[in-house]
C-alpha positions in Angstrom: 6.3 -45.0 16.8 6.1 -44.1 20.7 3.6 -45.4 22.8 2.1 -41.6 22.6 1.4 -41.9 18.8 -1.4 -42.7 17.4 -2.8 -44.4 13.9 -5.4 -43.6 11.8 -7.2 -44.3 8.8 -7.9 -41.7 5.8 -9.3 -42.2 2.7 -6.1 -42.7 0.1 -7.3 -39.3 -1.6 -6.5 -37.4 1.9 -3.3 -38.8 2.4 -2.1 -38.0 -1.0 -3.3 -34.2 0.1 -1.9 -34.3 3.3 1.8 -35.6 1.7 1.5 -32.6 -0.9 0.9 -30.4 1.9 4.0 -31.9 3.3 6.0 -32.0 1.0 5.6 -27.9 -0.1 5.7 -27.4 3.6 9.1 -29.2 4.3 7.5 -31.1 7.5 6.0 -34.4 8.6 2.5 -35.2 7.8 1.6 -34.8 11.3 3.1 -31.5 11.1 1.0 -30.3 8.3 -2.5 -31.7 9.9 -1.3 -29.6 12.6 -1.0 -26.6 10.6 -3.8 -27.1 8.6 -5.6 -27.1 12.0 -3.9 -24.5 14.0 -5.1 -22.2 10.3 -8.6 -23.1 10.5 -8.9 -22.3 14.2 -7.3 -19.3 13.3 -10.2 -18.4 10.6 -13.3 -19.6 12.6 -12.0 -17.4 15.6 -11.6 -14.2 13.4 -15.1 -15.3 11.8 -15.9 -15.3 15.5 -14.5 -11.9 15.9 -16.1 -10.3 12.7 -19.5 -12.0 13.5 -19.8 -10.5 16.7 -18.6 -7.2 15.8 -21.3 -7.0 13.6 -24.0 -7.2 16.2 -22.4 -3.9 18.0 -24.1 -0.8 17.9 -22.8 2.4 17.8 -22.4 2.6 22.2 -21.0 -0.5 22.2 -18.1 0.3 20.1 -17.8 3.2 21.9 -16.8 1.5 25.2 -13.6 -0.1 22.9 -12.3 3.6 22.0 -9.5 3.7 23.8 -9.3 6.1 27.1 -7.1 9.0 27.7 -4.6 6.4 30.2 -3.9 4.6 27.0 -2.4 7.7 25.0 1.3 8.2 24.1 0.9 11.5 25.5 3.6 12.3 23.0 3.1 16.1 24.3 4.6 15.8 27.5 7.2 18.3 28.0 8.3 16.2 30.9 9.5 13.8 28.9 11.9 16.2 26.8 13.5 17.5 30.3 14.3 13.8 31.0 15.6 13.3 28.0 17.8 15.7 28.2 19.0 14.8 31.3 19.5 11.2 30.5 17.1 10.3 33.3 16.0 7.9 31.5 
């Protein structure tokens, strides 16, 4: 153990899950608390995400279309002439 570890104490039952976790995982048992963490982080922020998008009317979602700057502009005839000029 370094001196940057740390010990804790869990209830017998959570240990067992956290080894299973482990163990189908392929990783340490601080590896898996770490992943079970980094995936509920992951799901409260997308709760985040869908909660707030929920409150948005209409004009708000509006302002997220995107604007013409962010087309592909896959029209451009420019972009043929280079092309064919390997200008690229």
């Amino acid at each position: 153990m370094s001196s940057t570890d740390t010990t804790i104490k869990v209830p017998r039952r959570l240990r067992d899950r956290i080894s299973e976790r482990a163990k189908r995982e392929h990783v340490t048992l601080a590896v898996a608390i770490e992943h079970a963490l980094d995936e509920a982080e992951e799901l409260e922020f997308w709760g985040d995400v869908r909660r707030h998008h929920s409150t948005l009317t209409d004009e708000d979602r509006q302002e997220y279309v995107p604007g013409h700057a962010l087309r592909d502009n896959l029209d451009d005839t420019g972009d043929d002439a280079l092309s064919d000029e390997e200008a690229w």
